[in-house]
DRENPA-3360 file (N, C-alpha, C; in nm, 2 decimals, always signed):
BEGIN
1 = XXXXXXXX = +2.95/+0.34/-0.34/+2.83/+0.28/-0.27/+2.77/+0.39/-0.18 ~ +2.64/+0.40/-0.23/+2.55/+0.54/-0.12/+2.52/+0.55/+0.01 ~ +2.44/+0.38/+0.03/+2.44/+0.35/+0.17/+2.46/+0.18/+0.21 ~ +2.48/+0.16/+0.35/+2.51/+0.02/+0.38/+2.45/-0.08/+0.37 ~ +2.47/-0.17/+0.33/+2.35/-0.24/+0.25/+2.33/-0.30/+0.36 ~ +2.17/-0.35/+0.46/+2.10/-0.46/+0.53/+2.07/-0.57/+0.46 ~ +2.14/-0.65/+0.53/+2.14/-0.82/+0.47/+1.97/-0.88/+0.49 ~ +1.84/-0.89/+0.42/+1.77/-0.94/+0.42/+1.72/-1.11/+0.49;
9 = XXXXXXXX = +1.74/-1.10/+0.58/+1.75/-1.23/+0.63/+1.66/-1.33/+0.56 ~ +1.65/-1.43/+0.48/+1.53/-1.57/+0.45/+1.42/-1.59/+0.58 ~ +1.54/-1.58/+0.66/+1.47/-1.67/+0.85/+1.36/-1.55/+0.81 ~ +1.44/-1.44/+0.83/+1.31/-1.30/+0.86/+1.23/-1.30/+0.78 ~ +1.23/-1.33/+0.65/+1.13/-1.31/+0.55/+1.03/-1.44/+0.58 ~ +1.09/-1.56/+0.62/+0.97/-1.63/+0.64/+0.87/-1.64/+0.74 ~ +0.96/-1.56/+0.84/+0.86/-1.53/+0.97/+0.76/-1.42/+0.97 ~ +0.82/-1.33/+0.91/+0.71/-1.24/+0.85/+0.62/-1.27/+0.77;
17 = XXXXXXXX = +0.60/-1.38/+0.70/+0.52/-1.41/+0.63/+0.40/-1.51/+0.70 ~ +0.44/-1.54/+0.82/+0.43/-1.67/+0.89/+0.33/-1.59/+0.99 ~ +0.36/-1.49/+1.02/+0.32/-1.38/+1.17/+0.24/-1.31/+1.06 ~ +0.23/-1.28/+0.92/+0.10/-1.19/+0.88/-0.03/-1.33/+0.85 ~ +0.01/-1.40/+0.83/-0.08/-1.46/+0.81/-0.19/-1.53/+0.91 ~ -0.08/-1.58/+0.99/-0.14/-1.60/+1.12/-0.28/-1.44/+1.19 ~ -0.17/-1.32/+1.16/-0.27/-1.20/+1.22/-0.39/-1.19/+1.15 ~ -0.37/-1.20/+1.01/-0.48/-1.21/+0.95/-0.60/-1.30/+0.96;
25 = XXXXXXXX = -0.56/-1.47/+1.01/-0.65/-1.51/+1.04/-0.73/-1.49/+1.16 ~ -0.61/-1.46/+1.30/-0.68/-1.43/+1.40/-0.80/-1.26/+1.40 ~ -0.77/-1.20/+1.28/-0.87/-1.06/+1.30/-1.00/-1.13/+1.17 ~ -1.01/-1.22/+1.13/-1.15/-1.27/+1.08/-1.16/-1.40/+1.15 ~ -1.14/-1.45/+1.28/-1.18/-1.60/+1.31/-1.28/-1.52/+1.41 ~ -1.39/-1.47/+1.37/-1.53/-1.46/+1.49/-1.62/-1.45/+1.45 ~ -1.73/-1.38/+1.50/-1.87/-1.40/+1.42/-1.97/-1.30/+1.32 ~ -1.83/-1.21/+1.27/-1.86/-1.14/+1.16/-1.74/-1.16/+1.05;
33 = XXXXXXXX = -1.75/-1.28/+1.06/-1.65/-1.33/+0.93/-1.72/-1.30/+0.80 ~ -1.65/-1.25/+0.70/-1.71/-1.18/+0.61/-1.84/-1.30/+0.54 ~ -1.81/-1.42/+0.54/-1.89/-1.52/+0.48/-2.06/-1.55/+0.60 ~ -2.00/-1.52/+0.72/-2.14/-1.48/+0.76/-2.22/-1.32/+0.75 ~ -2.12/-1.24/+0.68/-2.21/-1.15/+0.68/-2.34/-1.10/+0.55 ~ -2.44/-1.06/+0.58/-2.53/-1.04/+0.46/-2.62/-1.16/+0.42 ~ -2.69/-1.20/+0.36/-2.74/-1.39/+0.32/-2.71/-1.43/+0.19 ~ -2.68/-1.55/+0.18/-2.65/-1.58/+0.12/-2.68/-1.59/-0.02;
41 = XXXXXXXX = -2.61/-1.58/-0.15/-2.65/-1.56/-0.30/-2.71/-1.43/-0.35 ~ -2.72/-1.34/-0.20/-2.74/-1.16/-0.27/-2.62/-1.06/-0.25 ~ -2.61/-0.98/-0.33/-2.51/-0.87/-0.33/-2.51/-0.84/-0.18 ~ -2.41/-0.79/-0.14/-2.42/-0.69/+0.04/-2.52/-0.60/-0.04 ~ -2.54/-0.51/+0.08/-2.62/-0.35/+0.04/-2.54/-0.32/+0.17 ~ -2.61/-0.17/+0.16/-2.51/-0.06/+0.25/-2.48/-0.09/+0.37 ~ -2.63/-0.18/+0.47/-2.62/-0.25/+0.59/-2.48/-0.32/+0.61 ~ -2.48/-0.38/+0.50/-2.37/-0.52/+0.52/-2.20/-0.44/+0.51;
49 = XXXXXXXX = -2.23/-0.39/+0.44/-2.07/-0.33/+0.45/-2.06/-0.22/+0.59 ~ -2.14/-0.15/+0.58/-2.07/-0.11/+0.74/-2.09/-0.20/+0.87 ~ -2.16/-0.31/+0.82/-2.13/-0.42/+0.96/-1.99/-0.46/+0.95 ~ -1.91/-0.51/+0.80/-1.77/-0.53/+0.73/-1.69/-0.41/+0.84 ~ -1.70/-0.30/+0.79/-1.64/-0.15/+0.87/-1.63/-0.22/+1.01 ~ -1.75/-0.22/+1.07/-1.70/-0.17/+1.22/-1.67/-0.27/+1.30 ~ -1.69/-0.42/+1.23/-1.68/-0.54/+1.32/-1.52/-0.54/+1.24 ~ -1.46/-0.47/+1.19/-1.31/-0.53/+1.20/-1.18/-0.44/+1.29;
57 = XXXXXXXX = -1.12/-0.52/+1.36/-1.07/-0.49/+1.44/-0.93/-0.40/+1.41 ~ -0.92/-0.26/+1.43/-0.81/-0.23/+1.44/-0.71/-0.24/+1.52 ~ -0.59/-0.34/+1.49/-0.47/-0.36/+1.57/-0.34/-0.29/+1.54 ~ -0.34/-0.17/+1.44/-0.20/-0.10/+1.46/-0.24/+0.01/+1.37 ~ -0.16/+0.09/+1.41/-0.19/+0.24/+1.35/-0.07/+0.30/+1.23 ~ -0.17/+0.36/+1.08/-0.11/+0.39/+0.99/-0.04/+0.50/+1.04 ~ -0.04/+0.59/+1.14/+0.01/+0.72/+1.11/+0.11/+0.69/+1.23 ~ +0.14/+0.56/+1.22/+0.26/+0.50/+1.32/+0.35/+0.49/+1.18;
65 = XXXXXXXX = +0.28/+0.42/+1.11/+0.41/+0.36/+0.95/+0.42/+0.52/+0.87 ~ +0.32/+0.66/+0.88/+0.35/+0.73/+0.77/+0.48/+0.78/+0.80 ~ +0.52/+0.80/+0.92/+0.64/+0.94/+0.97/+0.75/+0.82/+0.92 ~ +0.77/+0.70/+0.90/+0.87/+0.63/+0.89/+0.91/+0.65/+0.72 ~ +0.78/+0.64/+0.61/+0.81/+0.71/+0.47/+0.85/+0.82/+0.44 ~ +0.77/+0.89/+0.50/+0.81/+1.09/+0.51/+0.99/+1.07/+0.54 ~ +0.99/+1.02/+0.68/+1.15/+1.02/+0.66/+1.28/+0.96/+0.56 ~ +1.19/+0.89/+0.47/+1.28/+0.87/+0.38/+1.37/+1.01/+0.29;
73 = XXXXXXXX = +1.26/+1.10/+0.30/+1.30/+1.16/+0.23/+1.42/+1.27/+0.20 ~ +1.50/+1.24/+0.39/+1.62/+1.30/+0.45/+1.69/+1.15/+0.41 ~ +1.69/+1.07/+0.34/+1.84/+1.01/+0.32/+1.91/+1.07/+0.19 ~ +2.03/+1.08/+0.21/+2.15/+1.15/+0.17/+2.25/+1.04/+0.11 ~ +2.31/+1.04/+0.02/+2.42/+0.96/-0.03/+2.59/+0.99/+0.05 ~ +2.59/+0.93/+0.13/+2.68/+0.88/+0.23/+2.84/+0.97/+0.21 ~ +2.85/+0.94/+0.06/+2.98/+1.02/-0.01/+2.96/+1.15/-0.04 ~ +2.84/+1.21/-0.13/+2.85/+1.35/-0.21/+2.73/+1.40/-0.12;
81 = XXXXXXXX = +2.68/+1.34/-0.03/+2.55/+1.40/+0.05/+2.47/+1.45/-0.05 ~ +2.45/+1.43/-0.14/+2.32/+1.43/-0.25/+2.21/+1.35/-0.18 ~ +2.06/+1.42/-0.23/+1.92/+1.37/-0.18/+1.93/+1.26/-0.27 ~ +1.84/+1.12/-0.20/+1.87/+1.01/-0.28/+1.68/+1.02/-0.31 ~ +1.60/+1.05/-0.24/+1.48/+1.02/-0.25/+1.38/+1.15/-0.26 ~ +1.30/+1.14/-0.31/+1.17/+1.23/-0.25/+1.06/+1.19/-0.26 ~ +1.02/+1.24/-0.14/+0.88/+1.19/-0.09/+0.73/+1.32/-0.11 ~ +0.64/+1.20/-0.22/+0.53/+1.28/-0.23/+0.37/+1.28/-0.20;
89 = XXXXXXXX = +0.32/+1.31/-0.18/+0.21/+1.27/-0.11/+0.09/+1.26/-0.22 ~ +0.04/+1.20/-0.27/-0.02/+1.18/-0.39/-0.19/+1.19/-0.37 ~ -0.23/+1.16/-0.25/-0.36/+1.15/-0.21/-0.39/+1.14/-0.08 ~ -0.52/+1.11/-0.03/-0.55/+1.09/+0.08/-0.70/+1.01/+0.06 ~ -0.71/+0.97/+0.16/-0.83/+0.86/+0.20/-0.90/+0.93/+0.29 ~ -1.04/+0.86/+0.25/-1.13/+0.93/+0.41/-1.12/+0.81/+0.50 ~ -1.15/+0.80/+0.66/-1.12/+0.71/+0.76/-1.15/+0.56/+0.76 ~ -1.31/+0.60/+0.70/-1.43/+0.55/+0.71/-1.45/+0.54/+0.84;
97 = XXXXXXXX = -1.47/+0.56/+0.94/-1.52/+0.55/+1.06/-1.69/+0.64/+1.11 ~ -1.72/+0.62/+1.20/-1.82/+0.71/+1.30/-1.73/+0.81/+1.39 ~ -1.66/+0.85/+1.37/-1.59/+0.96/+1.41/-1.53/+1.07/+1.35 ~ -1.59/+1.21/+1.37/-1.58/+1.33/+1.30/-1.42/+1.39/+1.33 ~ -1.39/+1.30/+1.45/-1.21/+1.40/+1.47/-1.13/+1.28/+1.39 ~ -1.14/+1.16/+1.31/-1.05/+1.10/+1.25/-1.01/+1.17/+1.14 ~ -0.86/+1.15/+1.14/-0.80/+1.23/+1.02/-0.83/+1.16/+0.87 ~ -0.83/+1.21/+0.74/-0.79/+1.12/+0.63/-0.63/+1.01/+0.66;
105 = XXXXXXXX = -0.64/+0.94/+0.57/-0.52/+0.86/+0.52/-0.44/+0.92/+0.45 ~ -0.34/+0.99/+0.45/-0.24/+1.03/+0.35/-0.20/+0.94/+0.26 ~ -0.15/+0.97/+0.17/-0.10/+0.84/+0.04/+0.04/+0.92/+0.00 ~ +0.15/+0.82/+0.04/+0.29/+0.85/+0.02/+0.35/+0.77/-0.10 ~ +0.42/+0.84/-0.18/+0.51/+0.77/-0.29/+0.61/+0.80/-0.25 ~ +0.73/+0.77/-0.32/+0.88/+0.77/-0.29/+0.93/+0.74/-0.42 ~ +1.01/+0.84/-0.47/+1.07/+0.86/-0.61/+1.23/+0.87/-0.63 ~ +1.30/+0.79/-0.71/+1.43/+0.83/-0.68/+1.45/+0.98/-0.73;
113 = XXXXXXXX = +1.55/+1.06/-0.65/+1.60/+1.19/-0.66/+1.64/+1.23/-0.79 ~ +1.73/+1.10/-0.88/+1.80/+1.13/-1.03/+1.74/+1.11/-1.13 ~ +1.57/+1.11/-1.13/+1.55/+1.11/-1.19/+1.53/+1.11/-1.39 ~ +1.50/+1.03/-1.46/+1.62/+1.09/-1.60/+1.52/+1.03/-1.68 ~ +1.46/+1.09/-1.81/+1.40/+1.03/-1.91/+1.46/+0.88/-2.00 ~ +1.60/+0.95/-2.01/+1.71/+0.82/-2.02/+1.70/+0.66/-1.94 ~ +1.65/+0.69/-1.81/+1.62/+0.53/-1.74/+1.51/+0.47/-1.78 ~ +1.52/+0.34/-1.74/+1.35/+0.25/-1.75/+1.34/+0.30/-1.64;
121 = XXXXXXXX = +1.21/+0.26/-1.61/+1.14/+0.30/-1.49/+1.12/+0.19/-1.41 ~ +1.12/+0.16/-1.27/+1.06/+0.05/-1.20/+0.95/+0.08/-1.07 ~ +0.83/+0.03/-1.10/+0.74/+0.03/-0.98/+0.73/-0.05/-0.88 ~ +0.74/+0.01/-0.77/+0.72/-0.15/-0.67/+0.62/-0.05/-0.60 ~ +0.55/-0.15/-0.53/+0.39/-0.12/-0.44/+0.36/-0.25/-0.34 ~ +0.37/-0.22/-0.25/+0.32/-0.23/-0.07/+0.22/-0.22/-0.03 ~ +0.16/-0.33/+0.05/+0.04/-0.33/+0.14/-0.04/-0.29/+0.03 ~ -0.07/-0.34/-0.12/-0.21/-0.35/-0.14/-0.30/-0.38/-0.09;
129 = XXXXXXXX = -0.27/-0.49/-0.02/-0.38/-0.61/+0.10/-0.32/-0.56/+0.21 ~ -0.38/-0.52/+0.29/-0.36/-0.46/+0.45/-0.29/-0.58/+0.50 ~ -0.31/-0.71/+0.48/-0.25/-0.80/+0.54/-0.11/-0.82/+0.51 ~ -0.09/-0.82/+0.41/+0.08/-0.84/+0.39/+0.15/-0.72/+0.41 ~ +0.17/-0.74/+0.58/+0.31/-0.64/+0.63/+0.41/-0.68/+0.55 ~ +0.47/-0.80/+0.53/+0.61/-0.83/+0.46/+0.59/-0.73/+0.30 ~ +0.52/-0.72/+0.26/+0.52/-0.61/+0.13/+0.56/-0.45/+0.15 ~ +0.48/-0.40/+0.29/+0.48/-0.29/+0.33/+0.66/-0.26/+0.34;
137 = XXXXXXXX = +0.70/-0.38/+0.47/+0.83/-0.33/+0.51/+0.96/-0.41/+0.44 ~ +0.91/-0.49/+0.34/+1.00/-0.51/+0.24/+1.06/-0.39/+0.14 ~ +0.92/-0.27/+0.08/+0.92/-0.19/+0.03/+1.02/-0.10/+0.10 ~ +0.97/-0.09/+0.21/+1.10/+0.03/+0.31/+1.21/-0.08/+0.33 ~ +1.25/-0.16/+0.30/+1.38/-0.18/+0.38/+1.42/-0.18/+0.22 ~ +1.39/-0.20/+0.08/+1.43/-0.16/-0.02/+1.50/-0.04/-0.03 ~ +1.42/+0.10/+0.04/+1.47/+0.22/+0.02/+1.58/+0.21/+0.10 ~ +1.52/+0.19/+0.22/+1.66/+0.24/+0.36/+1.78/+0.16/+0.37;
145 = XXXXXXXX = +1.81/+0.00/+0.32/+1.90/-0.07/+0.29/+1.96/-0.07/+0.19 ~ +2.02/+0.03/+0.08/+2.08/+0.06/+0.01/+2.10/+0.01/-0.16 ~ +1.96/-0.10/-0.16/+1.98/-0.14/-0.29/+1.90/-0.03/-0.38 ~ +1.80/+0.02/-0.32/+1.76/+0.15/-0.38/+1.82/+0.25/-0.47 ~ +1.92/+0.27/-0.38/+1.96/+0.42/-0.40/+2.11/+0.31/-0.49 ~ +2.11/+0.21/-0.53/+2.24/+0.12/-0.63/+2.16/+0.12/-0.72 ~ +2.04/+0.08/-0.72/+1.98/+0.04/-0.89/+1.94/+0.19/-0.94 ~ +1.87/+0.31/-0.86/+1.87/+0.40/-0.93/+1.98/+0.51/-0.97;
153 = XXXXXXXX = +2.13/+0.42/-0.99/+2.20/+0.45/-1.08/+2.16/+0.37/-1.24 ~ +2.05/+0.35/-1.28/+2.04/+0.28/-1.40/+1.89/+0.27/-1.40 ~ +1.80/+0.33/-1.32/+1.71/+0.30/-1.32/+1.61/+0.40/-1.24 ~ +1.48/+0.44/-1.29/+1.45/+0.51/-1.20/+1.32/+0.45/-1.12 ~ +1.32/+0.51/-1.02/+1.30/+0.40/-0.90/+1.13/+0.50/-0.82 ~ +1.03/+0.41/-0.84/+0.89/+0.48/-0.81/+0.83/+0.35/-0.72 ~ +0.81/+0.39/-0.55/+0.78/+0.30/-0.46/+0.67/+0.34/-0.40 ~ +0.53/+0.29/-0.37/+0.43/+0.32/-0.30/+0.42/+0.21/-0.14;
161 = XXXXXXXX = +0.46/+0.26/-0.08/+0.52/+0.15/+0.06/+0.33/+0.04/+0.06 ~ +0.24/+0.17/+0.12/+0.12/+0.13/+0.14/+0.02/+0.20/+0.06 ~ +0.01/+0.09/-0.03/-0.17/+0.15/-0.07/-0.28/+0.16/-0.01 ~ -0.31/+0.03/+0.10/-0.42/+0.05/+0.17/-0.40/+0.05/+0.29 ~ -0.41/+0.16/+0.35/-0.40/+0.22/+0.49/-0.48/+0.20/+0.62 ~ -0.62/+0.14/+0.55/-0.74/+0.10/+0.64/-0.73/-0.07/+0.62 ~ -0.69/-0.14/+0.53/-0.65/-0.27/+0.56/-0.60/-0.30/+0.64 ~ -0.42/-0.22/+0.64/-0.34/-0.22/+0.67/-0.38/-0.22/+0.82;
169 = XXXXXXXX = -0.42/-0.11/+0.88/-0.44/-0.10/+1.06/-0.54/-0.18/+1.10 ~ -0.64/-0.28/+0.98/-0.70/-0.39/+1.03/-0.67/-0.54/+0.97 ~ -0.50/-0.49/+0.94/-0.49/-0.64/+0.87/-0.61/-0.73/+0.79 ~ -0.66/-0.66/+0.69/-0.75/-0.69/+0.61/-0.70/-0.73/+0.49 ~ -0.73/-0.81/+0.41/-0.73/-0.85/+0.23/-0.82/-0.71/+0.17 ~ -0.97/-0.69/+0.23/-1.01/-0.57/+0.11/-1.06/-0.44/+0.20 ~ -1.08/-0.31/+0.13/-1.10/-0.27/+0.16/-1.19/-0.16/+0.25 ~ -1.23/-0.07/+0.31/-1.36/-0.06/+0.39/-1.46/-0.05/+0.34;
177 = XXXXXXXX = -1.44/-0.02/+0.20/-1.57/-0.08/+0.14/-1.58/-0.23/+0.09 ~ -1.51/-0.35/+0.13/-1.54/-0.47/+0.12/-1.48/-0.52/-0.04 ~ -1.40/-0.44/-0.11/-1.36/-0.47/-0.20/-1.19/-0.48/-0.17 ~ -1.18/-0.61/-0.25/-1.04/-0.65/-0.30/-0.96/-0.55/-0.40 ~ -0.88/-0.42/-0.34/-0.81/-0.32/-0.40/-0.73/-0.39/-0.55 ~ -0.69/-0.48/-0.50/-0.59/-0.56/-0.61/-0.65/-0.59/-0.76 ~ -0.79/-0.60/-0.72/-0.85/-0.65/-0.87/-0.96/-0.51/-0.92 ~ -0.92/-0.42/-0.90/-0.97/-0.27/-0.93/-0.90/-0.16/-0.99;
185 = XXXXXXXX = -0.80/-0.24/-1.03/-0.65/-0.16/-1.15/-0.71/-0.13/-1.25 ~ -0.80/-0.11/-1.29/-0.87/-0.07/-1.41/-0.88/+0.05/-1.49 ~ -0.79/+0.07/-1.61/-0.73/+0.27/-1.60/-0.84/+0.34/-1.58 ~ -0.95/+0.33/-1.62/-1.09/+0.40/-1.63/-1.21/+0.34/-1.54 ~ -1.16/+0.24/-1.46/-1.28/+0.22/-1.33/-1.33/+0.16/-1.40 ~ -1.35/+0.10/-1.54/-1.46/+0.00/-1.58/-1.42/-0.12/-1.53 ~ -1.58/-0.20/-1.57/-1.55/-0.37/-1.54/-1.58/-0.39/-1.70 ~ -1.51/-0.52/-1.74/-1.45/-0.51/-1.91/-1.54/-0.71/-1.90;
193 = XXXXXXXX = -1.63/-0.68/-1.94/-1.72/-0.81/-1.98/-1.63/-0.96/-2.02 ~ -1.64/-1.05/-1.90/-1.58/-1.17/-1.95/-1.39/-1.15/-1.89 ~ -1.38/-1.05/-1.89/-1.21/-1.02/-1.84/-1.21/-1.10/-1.75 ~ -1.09/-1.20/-1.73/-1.07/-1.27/-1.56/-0.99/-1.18/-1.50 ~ -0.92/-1.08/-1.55/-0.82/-0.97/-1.40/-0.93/-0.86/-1.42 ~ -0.86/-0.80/-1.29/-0.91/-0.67/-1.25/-1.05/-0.66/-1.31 ~ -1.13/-0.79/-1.21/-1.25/-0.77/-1.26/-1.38/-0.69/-1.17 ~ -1.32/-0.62/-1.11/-1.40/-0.52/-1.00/-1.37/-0.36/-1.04;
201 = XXXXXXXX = -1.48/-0.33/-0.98/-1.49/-0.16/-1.01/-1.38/-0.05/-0.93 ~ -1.30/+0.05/-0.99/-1.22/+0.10/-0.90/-1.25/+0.16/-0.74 ~ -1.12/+0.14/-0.70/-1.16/+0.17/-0.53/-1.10/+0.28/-0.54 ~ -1.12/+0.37/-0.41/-1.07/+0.45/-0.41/-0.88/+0.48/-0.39 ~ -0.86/+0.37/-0.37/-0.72/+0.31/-0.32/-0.69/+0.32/-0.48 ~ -0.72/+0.26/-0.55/-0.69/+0.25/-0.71/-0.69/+0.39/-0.79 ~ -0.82/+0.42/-0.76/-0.83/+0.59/-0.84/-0.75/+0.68/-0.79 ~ -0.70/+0.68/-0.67/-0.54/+0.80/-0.61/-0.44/+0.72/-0.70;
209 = XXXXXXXX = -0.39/+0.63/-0.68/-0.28/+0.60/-0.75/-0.28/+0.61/-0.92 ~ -0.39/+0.57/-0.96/-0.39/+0.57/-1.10/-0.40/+0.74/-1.17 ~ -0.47/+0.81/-1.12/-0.50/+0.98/-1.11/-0.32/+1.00/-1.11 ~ -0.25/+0.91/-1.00/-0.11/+0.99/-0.96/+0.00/+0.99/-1.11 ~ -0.04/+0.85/-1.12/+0.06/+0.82/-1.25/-0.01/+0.89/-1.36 ~ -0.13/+0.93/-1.38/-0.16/+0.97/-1.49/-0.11/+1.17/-1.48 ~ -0.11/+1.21/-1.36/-0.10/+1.34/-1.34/+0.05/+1.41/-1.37 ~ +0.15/+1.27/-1.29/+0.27/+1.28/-1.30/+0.36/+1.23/-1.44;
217 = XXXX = +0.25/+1.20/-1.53/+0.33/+1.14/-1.59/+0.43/+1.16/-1.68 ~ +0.47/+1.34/-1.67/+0.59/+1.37/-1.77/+0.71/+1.34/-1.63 ~ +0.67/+1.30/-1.49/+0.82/+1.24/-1.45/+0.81/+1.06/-1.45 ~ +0.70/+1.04/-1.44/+0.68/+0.87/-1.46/+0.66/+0.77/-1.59;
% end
């Protein structure tokens, strides 16, 4: 066994689920709730989405959660001190803000170390929706609690903690540009006439990840 396995508590998982939802409501209950913004039965235009941008509240900071993935990438297998992970940095985001000293968003993946043509592959992905913390740190407590580094003896193991980084620090469903990341999986950014999934145009949250798998794809 590599590392010590943390017992996932239910209690914890429901409270986390209980406390994102609640934050979520509390950062759209005011008076730029997205359903007041723009008039009604027309598309936004560019107005309306940066009123989206700046009337949402940032309540915690991504480059608080990145140094916690980066460090994944010093865990060790307990016995043979073999690297169990590596961490890659696949993209980056711009802020979207009014401020010229904001950094981009970095975009972190997490790969198991043993890689093998021989395994199936498994994806798991976090914080598509800025709102669901329990996704973000379910994804990390997958790596750092030990079941990780057990299944990718049989399996190889490809984890994206956080896709959306500007959700994420404003507990948002979509993102700064007012789209729902989740329904923009589209390999080629089309919208496919009559489709009910992924019926939105790619975001840029979508096009780093999909670029990543398509770039990497003699390890993925």
């Amino acid at each position: 066994k590599s590392q010590t396995t943390m017992k996932f508590s239910p209690r914890f998982a429901t409270a986390a689920l209980i406390m994102t939802s609640i934050s979520s409501i509390a950062q759209t209950s005011d008076a730029y709730h997205p359903s007041k913004i723009g008039t009604p039965g027309k598309p936004w235009g560019v107005d309306d989405y940066k009123l989206w941008r700046d009337t949402r509240v940032k309540s915690r900071c991504y480059f608080d959660l990145a140094p916690r993935i980066q460090a994944l990438d010093e865990i060790t297998c307990s016995k043979t001190n073999a690297k169990l992970f590596e961490v890659v940095q696949y993209g980056e985001l711009p802020h979207m803000v009014d401020d010229p000293t904001a950094k981009n968003f970095p975009l972190f993946a997490v790969r198991s170390a043993e890689w093998s043509s021989e395994k199936p592959n498994v994806f798991v992905t976090g914080g598509v929706h800025g709102y669901e913390t329990s996704g973000v740190e379910g994804a990390i407590l997958f790596l750092t609690g030990g079941k990780a580094a057990h299944y990718s003896q049989h399996f190889n193991i490809l984890v994206v903690p956080c896709v959306s980084p500007w959700g994420y620090e404003r507990i948002q469903r979509w993102t700064a540009k007012g789209t729902d990341p989740n329904r923009s999986f589209n390999p080629d950014g089309e919208i496919v006439e009559g489709r009910s999934f992924n019926p939105e145009p790619a975001t840029d949250e979508s096009t780093a990840l999909i670029r990543f798998l398509r770039e990497d794809g003699s390890r993925i």
